[in-house]
N, C-alpha and C positions, 0 to 999 in steps of 0.2 A: 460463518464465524460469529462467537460471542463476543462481546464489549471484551472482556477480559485476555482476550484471546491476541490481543494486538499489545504491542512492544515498540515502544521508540525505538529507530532506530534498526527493528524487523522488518522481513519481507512478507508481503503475502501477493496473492494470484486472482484475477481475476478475468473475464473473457476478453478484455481488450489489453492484456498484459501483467506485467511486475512494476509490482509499489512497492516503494518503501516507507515506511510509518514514520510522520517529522513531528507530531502532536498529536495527543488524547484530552477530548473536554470529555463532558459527564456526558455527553451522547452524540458526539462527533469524534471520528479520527480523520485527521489529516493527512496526508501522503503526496510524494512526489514520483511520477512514470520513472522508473529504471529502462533507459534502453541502449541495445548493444550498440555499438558503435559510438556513443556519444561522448563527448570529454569526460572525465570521472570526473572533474575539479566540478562540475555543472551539478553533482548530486553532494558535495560539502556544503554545511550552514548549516544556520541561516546566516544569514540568508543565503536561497538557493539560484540558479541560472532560469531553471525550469520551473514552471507553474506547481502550485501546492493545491492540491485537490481537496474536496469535503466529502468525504463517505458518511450519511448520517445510519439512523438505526436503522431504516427502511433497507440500505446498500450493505450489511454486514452478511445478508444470505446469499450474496454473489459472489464471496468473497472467503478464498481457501488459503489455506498455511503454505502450500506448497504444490509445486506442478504434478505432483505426482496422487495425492488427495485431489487436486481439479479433475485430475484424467478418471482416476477410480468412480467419483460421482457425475461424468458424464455418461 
């Protein structure tokens, strides 16, 4: 994915799961794991339950829009 490419508030895909986008700097995006089972109230905020991750520019080539774009370029 490009910088552009991420959305507050979006999802996207990577090999260890679904993020959700909680902040964009000029070359970081931030995100929190989405996962099943877990309280939903734990992915409202901020603040959030769950740890907020750093994807910087290096970590945007791992990183797909959706499970179905991850599957096609595996």
């Amino acid at each position: 994915m490009k910088h552009s490419d991420f959305a507050i508030g979006g999802e996207f895909v990577t090999t260890s799961g679904t993020w959700r986008c909680t902040d964009i700097g000029t070359r970081t995006v931030i995100a929190i794991k989405v996962s099943d089972g877990e309280d939903a109230s734990w992915f409202r905020g901020p603040p959030y339950a769950v740890e907020e991750m750093v994807f910087d520019e290096n970590d945007w080539g791992g990183c797909w829009p959706d499970q179905a774009v991850r599957d096609a370029d595996l």
